[in-house]
C-alpha positions in Angstrom: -7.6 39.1 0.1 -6.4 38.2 3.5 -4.0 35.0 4.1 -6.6 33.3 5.5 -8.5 33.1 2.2 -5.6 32.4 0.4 -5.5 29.4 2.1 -9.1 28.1 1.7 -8.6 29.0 -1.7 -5.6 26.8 -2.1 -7.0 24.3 0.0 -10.4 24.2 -2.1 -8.4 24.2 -5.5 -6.5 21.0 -4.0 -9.4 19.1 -3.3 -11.0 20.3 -7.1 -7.9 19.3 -8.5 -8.0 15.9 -6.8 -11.5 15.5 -8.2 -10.6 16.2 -11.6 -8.1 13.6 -11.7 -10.8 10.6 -10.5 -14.2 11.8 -10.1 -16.5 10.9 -7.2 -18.0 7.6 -7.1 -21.5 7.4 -6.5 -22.2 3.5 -7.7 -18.5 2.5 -7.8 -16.4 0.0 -9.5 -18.5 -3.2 -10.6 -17.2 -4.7 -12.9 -18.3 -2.9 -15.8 -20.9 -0.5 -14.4 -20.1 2.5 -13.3 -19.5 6.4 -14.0 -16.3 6.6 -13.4 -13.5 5.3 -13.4 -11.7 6.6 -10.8 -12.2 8.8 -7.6 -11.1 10.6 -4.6 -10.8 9.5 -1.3 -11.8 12.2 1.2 -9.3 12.0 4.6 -6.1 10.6 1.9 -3.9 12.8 0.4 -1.1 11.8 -2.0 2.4 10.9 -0.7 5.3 11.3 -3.8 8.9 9.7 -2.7 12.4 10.7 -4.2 14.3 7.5 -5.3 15.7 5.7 -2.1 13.5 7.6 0.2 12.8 4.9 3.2 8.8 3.7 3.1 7.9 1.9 6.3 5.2 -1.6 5.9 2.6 -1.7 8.6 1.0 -4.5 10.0 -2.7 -4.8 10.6 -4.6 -7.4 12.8 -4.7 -11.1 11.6 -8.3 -12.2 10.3 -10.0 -15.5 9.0 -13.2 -16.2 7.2 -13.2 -19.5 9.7 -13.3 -17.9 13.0 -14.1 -14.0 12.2 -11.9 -13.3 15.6 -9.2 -10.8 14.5 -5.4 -11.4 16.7 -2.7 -8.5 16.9 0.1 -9.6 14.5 2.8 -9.6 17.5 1.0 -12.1 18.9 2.5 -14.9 16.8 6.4 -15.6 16.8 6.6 -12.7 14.1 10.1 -10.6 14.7 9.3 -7.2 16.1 10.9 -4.0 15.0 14.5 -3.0 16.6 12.7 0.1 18.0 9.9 -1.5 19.2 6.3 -1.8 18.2 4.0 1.2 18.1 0.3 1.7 17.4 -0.1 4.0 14.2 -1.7 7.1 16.0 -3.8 8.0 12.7 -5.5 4.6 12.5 -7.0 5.2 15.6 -11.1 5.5 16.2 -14.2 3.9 17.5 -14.4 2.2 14.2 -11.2 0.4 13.7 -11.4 -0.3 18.0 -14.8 -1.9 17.3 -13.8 -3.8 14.6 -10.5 -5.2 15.5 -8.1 -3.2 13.6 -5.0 -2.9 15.2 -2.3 -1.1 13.0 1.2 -1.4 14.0 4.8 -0.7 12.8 7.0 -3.5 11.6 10.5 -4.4 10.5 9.5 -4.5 7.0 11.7 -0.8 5.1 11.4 -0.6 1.2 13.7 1.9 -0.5 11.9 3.7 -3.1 12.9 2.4 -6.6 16.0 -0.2 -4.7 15.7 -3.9 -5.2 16.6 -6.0 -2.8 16.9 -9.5 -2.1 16.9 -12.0 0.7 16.8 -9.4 3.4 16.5 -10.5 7.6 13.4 -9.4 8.9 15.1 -10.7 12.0 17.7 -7.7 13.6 19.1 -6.7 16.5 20.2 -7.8 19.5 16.9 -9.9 19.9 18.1 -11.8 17.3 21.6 -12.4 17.5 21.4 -15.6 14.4 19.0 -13.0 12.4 16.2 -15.8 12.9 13.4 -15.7 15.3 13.8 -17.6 18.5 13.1 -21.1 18.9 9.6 -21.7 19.5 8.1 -22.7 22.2 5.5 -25.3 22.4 3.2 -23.1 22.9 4.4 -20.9 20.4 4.1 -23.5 17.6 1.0 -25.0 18.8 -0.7 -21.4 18.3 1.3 -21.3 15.4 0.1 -24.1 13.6 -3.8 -23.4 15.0 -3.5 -19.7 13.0 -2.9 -22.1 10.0 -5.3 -24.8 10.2 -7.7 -21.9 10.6 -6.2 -19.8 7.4 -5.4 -16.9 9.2 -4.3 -14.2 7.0 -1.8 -11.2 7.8 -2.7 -8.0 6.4 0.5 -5.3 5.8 -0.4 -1.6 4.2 1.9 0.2 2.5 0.9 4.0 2.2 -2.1 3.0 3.0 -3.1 0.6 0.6 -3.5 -2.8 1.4 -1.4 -5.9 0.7 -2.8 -8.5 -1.6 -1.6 -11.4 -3.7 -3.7 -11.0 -7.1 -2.5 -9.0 -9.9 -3.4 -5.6 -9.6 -2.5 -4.9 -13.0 -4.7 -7.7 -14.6 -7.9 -6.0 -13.2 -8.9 -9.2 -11.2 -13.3 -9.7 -10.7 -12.3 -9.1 -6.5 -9.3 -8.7 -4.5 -9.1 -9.9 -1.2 -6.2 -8.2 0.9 -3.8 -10.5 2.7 -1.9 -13.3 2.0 -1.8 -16.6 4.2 0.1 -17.4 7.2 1.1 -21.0 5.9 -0.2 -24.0 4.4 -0.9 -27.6 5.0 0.6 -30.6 3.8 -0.6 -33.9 5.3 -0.1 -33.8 9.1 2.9 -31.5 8.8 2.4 -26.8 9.0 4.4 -24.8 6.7 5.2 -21.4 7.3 5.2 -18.6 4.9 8.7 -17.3 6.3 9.5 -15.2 2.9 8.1 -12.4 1.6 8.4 -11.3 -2.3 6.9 -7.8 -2.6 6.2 -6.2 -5.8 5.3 -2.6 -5.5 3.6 -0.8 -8.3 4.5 3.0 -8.4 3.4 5.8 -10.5 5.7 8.7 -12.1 5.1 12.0 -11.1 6.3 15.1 -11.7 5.8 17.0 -7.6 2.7 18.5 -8.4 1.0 17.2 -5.1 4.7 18.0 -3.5 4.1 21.7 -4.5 0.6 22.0 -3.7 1.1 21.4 -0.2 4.5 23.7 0.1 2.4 26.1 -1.1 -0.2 25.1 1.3 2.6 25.1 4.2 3.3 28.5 2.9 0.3 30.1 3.3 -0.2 28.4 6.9 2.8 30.2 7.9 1.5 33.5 6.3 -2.3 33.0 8.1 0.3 32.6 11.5 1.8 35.5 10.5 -1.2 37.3 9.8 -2.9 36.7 13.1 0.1 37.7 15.4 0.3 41.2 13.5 3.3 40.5 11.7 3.4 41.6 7.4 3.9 38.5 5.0 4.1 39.1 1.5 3.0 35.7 -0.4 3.1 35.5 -4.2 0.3 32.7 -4.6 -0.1 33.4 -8.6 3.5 32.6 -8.7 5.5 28.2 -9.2 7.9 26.9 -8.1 11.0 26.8 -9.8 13.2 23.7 -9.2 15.8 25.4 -6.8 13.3 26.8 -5.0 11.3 24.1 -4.0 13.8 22.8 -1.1 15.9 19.8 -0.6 12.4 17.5 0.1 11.3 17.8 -3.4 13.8 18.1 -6.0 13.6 17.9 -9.6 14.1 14.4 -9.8 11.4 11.8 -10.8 9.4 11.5 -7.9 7.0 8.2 -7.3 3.7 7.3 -6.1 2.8 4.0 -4.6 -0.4 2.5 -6.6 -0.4 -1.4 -5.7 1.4 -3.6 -2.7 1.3 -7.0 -4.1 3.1 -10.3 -2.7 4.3 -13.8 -3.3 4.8 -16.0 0.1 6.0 -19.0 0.4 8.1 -20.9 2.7 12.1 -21.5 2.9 14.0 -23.2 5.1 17.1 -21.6 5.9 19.8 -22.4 8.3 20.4 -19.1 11.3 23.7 -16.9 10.7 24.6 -18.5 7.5 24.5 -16.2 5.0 21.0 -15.5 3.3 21.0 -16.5 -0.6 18.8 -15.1 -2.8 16.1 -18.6 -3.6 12.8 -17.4 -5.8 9.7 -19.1 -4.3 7.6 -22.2 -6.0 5.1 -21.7 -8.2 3.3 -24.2 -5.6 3.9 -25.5 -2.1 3.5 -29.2 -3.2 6.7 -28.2 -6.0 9.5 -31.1 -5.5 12.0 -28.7 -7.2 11.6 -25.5 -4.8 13.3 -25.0 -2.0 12.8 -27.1 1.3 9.7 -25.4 3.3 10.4 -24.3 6.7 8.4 -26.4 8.7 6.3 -25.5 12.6 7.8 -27.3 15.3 8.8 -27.0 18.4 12.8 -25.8 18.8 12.3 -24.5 15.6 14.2 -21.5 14.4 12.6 -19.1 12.0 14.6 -17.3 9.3 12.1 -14.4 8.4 13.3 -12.4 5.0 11.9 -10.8 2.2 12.9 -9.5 -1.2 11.5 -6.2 -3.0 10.9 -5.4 -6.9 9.6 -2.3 -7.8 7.6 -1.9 -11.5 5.7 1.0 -12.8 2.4 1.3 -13.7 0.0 3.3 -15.8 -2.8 3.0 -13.1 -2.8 6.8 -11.9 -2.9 7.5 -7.6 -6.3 8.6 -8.1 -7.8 5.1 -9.4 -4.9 2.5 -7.4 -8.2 1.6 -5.2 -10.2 0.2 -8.2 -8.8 -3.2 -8.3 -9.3 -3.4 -4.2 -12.6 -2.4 -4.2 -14.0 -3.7 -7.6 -17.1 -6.7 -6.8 -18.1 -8.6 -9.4 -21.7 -8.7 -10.4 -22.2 -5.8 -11.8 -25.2 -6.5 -14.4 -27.1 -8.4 -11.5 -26.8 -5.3 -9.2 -29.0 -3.5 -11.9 -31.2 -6.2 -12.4 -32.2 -6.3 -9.1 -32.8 -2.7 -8.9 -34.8 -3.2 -12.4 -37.2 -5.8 -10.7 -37.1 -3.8 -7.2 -38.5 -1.2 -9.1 -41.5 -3.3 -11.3 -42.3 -4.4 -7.3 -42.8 -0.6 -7.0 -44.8 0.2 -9.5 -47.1 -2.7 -9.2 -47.4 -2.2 -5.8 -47.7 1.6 -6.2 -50.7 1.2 -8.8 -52.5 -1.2 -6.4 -52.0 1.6 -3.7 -53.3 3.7 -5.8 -56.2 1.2 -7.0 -57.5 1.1 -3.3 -57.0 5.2 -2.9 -58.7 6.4 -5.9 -61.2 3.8 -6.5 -62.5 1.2 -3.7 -62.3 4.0 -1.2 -63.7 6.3 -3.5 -66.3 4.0 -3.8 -67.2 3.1 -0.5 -67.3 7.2 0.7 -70.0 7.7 -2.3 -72.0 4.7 -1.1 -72.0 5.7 2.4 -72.4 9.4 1.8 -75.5 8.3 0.2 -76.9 6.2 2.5 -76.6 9.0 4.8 -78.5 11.4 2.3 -81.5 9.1 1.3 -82.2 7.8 4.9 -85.6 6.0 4.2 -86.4 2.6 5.7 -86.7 1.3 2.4 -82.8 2.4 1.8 -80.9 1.7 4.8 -78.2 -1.1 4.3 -76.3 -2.2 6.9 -72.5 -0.9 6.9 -69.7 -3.5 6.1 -65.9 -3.0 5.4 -63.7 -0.5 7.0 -66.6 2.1 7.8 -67.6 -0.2 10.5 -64.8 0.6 13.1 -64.8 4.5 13.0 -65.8 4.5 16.5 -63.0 2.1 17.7 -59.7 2.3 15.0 -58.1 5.3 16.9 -58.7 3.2 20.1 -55.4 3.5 22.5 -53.6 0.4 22.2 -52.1 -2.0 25.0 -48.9 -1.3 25.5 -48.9 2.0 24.3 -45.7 3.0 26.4 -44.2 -0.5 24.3 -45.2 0.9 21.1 -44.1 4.2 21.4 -40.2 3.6 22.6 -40.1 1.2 19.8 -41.3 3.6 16.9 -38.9 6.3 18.5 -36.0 3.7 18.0 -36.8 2.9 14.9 -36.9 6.4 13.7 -33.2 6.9 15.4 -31.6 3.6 13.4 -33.3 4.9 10.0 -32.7 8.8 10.5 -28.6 8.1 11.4 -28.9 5.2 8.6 -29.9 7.1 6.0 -27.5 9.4 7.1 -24.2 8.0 7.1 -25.2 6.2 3.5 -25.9 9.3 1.8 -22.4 10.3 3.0 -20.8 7.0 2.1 -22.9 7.2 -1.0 -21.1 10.4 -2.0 -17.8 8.9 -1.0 -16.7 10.8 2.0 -16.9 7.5 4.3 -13.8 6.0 1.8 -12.0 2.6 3.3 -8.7 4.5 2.9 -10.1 5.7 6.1 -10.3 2.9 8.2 -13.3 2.8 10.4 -14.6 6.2 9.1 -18.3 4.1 8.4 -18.7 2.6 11.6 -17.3 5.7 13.3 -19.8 8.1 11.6 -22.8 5.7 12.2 -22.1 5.6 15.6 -21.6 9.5 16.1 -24.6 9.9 14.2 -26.6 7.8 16.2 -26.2 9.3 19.1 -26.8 13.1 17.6 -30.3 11.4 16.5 -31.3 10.9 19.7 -33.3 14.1 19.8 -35.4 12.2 16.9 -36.1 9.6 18.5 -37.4 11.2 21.9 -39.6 13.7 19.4 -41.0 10.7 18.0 -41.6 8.9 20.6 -43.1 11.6 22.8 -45.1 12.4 19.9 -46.4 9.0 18.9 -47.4 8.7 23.3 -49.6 11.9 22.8 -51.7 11.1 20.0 -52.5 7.2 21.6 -53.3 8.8 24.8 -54.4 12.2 24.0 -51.8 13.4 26.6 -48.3 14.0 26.7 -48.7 13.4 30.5 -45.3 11.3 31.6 -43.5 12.0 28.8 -39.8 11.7 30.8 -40.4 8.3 31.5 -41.0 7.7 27.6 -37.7 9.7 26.5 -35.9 7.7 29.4 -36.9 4.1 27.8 -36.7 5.0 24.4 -32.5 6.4 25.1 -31.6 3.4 27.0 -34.1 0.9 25.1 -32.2 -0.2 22.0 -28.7 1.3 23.4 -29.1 -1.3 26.6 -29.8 -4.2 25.0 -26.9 -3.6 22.3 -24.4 -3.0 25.1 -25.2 -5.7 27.3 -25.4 -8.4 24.4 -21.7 -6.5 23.2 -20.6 -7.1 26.4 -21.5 -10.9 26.6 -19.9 -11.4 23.4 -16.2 -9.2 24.6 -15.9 -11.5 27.5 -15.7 -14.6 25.2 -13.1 -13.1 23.1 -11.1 -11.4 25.9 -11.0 -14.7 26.8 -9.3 -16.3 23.7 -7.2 -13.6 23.6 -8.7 -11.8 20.3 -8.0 -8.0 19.2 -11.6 -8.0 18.8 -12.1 -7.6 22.1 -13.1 -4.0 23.3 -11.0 -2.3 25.8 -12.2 -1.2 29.0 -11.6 2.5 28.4 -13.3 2.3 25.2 -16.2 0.8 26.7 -16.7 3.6 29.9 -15.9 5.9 26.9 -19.4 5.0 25.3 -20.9 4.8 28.7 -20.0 8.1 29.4 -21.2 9.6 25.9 -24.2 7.9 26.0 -24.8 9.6 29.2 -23.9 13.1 28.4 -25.1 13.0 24.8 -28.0 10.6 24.0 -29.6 11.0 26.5 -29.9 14.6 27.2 -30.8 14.8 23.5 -33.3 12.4 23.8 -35.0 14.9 26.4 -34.5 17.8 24.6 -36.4 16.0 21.7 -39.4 14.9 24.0 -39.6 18.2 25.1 -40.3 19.5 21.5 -42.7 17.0 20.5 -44.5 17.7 24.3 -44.8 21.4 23.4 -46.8 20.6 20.0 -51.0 20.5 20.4 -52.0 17.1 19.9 -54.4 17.0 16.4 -57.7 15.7 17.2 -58.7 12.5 15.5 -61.0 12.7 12.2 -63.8 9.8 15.0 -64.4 10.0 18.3 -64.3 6.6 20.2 -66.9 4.4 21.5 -66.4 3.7 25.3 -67.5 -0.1 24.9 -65.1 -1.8 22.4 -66.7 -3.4 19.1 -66.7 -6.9 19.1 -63.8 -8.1 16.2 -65.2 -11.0 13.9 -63.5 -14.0 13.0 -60.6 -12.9 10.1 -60.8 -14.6 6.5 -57.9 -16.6 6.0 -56.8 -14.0 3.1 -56.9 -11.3 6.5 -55.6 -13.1 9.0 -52.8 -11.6 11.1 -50.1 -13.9 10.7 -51.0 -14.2 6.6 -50.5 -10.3 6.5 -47.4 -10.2 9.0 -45.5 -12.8 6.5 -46.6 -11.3 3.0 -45.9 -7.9 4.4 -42.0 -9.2 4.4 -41.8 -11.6 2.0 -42.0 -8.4 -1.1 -39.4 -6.2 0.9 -37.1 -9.2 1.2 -37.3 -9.6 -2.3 -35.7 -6.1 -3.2 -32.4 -6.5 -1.3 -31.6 -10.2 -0.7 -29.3 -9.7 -3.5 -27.7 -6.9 -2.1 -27.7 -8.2 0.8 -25.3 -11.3 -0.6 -22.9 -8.9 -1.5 -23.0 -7.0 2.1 -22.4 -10.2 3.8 -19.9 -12.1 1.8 -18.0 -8.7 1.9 -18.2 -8.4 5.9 -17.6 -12.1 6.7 -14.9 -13.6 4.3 -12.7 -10.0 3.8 -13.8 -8.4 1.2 -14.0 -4.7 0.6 -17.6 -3.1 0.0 -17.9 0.2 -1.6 -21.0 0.2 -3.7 -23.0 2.3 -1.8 -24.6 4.1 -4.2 -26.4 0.3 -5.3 -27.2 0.2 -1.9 -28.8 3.3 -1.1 -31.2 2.6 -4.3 -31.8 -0.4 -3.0 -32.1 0.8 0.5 -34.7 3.8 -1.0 -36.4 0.9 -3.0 -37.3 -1.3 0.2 -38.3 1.9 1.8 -41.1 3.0 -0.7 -42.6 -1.1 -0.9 -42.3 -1.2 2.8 -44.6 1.8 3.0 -47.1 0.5 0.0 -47.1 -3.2 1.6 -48.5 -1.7 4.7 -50.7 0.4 3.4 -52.3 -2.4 1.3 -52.6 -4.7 4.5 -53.4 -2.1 6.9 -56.6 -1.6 4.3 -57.3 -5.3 4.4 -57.4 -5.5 8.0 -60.0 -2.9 8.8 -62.1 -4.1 5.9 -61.9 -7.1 7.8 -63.7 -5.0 11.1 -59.7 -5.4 13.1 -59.1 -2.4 14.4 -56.1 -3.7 16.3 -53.9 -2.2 13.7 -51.1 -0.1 16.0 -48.7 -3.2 16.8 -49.5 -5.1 13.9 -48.3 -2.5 11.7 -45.1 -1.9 13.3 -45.0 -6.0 13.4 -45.5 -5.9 9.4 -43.2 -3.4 8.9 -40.8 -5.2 11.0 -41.2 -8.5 9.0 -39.1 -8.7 6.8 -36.2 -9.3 9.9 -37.4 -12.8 9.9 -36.3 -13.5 6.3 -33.2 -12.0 6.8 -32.7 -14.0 9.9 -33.1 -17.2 7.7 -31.3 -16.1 5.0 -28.8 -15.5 7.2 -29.1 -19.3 8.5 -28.9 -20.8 5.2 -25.8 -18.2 4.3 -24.3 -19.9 7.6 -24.6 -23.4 6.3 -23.8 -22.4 2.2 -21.2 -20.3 2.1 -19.4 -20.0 6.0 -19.6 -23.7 6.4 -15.9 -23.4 7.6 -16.6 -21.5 10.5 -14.3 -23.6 13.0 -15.6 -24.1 16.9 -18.6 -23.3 18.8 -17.8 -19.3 19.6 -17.9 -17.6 15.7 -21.0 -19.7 15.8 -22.2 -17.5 18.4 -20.7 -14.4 17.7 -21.8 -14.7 13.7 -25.8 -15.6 15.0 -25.2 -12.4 17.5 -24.4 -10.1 15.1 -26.9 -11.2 12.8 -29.3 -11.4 15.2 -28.6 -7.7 16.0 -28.8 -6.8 12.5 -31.8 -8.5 11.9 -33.4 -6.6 15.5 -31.8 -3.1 14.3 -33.6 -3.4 10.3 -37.0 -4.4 12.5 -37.0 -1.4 14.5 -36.5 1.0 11.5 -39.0 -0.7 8.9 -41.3 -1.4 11.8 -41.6 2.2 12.2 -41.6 3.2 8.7 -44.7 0.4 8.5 -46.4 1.9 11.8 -45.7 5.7 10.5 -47.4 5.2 7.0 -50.6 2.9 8.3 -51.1 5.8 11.2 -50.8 8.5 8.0 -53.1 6.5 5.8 -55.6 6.0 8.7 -56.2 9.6 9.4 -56.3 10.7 6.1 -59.0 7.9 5.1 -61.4 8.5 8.2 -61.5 12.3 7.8 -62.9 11.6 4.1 -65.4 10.0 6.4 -68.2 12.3 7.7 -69.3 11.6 11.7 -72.4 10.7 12.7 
């Protein structure tokens, strides 16, 4: 056995290792339901720290459930480090750019296992009283604004998250962050000191040793390659003495909850710093004087550090973060998602196996007799063989939008299944968004073979099949960039780390151009090398006249029951989704989601079967854009749910612009589920119109 396997055998029996100790989560922590208890976070790997090894605090972007417009941390009057503030390289991708995260080094250093109390976060030349300059009157004005709108600064610690509930009391939902300051009458407090409690872990190196060994054999494969004879005991451990100066025997640590206590302290610059516990509440006579926002005023920023271990192993120190409470009505709305399915899955069957039946036999023998005495005038679906594979208006419309929907649900499904499975972990920051964007644009090439595909059987041609690739790659993609765009000039304006840079954005531009789009092509010109099936009629040349619709068949009845049903299987999940994304919350119960998701999918599909039926019954063979419109429904409920969840539970939302950026965003949301049910709605009624009309025999 070669180095080279050697090391994908240590690698692989790292990552099994890993997975014994948690598990993979497939529905998650919910309070109560769930597999596991624990689990691995692909892209994380555990860090163990010798007593007074130095652990640098970062600082993430500031965020508020009252504006949802994320600032960089240095933009307050924060102190910055002595050596100056820098991006963490690792944090980096189109996710966290998209969504505002800004990681970034601060002046915050914990010493493994050392207490310490009253320390300046102020230092340096920069701040020669170890307090932050005076402020400005600007300064305190954007100060106190960041208050008023609860602001909220987020700091990580090995990657995990600061937060100011008890980690160890296994609270229903964490949210990470603690507040700027607080309010008291007409006067802003400051939360100027910092109490962090970090939770740690005893360990004996193991993780240390794995990835020596790992090193090791990296150095071995080198050596291998260049020609060079390595002998490498893999078999063999570590002894104490041999495992180097940066991993003694010593107790070693693992970090497994960043909790803190803020408050605010007045202190008086270059004085020396006492050690003053915080209040148990900021209205608390007998606590220390608060350091009030004003103009002149100068900021004594400190912080103290306790250090307690826990029995909560690195494997589950996510749990608390990402626990959501709810977890019995999760399965009770998968319970009644799935009676939905069955009822609607025996009516399905009902009109399949028995009215169809039924009506075949009847014609069939009308067709054998064929005496005067016998002949009965056709009625129901029968009537429109000549006309239901008519081309439709718009047929160029139709088939750009079925191809788009195809790409949203194809990369959807996609990236769940692999958040599902827990390889899209928010220890990875960004990793979701990231991989449904990737993904999106590799599905291109389903979309153009859709769309292509969908042109040649409405027009019995694939003539012109370039211009239907070029609309459906820049269809959905256009619209989404130029409403993005709107949107980043607003907060460029107000200054918000939301705000997309310019590189980023020719970045997408240019990958648009040299991936989607070409794959798009490449995906037409599949589906335009496929023989087009011949329909189970032929069609009239004069179009049949359409009788008035019952009120039971008429098109806007069907196109609002046909989402009302769908809607009912995730507006539950979607509550969870949304408080999660607007108010800070971590969401990581995908694998409720993607039953959920599957759930919708399969009633989408019966619904439109069922009113696809009715319709031609009713002699409408108009029946290609009102199935994708059915399909499509159930945007409009989410659309108003999404009003009322506006006026319920963000009623807080402060100024005109998270208005408008929280009714964009749903808006696009509510546009980007339309396009993928849509199609599901138009793919199934096209399937379940061919395969009824070839049980018909032509005339």
């Amino acid at each position: 056995m070669g180095a080279l396997d050697v090391q994908r055998l240590m690698r692989l029996s790292v990552v099994i290792y890993v997975l014994l100790l948690g598990g993979v989560p497939f529905f998650g922590n919910t309070g109560g339901v769930g597999f596991v208890d624990g689990y691995y976070l692909p892209g994380t790997y555990p860090q163990e720290f010798k007593e007074g090894q130095t652990l640098q605090v970062e600082v993430n972007s500031l965020v508020s459930s009252d504006t949802e417009m994320p600032y960089d941390y240095y933009s307050m009057p924060f102190c910055k480090p002595g050596e100056g503030v820098k991006k963490s390289s690792g944090s980096i991708n189109p996710g966290t750019i998209l969504l505002g995260i800004r990681i970034e080094n601060s002046p915050y250093k914990l010493s493994m296992m050392e207490e310490k109390h009253a320390v300046p976060v102020c230092r340096g030349k920069q701040y020669p009283n170890g307090a932050y300059t005076p402020l400005s009157k600007v300064e305190a004005k954007v100060l106190k604004e960041k208050i008023k709108e609860e602001y909220r600064v987020r700091m990580i610690l090995d990657n995990l998250p600061i937060t100011t509930y008890d980690l160890e009391k296994q609270p229903d939902s964490v949210r990470p962050g603690f507040e700027v300051g607080f309010k008291v009458k007409d006067r802003y407090y400051v939360n100027n000191h910092l109490m962090f409690k970090v939770l740690v872990h005893e360990s004996n190196g193991q993780y240390a040793r794995l990835r020596q060994r790992e090193a090791e054999l990296e150095a071995a494969a080198a050596a291998e390659t260049t020609g060079r004879k390595l002998k490498v005991d893999v078999g063999r451990t570590l002894r104490g003495d041999e495992m180097g100066p940066e991993f003694p025997e010593d107790k070693l640590y693992m970090v497994v909850g960043f909790e803190v206590v803020a408050c605010s302290i007045q202190r008086k610059p270059g004085s020396e710093f006492k050690n003053v516990p915080c209040s148990s509440t900021p209205n608390d006579v007998s606590g220390p004087t608060p350091q009030e926002v004003k103009e002149g005023a100068e900021i004594v920023y400190t912080y103290d550090v306790y250090w307690e271990t826990s029995d909560i192993t690195w494997a589950s120190r996510w749990d608390a973060y990402l626990k959501m409470p709810g977890g019995r009505v999760h399965w009770f709305s998968i319970m009644n998602s799935l009676m939905v399915v069955i009822v609607m899955s025996c009516i399905v069957a009902m009109i399949m196996m028995r009215t169809i039946r039924r009506d075949l036999q009847k014609y069939e023998q009308l067709l054998v007799d064929g005496s005067p005495g016998n002949e009965m005038e056709e009625s129901g679906w029968k009537m429109v063989s000549g006309d239901v594979f008519r081309a439709p208006e718009k047929s160029l419309s139709l088939a750009m939008h079925v191809g788009s929907g195809v790409q949203i649900i194809a990369s959807g499904t996609i990236t769940l299944i692999f958040a599902t499975f827990g390889f899209l972990s928010p220890a990875s920051r960004g990793s979701l968004l990231t991989a449904a964007l990737i993904l999106y644009l590799l599905m291109s090439v389903a979309a153009g073979f859709a769309s292509v595909w969908i042109w040649g059987a409405m027009n019995r041609s694939h003539d012109g099949w370039h211009k239907v690739c070029w609309r459906t790659a820049c269809f959905f993609p256009g619209v989404t960039v130029a409403v993005m765009s709107l949107l980043n000039l607003f907060l460029w304006a107000t200054g918000s780390s939301g705000a997309v840079p310019l590189g980023f954005f020719f970045s997408v531009l240019f990958l648009w151009l040299l991936i989607s789009i070409p794959l798009a092509f490449l995906g037409g010109a599949l589906a335009s090398r496929r023989e087009i099936l011949p329909f189970p009629t032929r069609t009239n040349q004069i179009p049949r006249h359409i009788p008035a619709p019952h009120w039971a068949s008429h098109p806007i009845v069907l196109f609002l029951a046909a989402g009302s049903l769908p809607f009912g299987t995730i507006f539950v999940e979607l509550y969870f989704a949304m408080t999660s994304i607007w108010q800070g919350y971590f969401y990581y119960i995908f694998g409720f989601l993607f039953l959920v998701a599957f759930l919708t999918i399969i009633i989408t599909v019966e619904v439109s079967i069922v009113c696809t039926y009715v319709q031609l019954c009713a002699e409408d063979y108009h029946w290609w854009w009102r199935s994708f419109y059915r399909g499509g429904s159930i945007a409009i409920y989410i659309f108003l749910y999404s009003i009322g969840f506006l006026f319920n539970t963000l009623h807080n939302l402060s100024g005109v612009l998270p208005v408008i950026l929280y009714l964009s965003y749903t808006c696009l949301m509510a546009w980007c589920l339309s396009l993928a049910m849509g199609a599901i709605g138009f793919l199934a009624s096209y399937i379940f119109t061919v395969k009824i009309f070839e049980s018909v025999k032509a005339d």
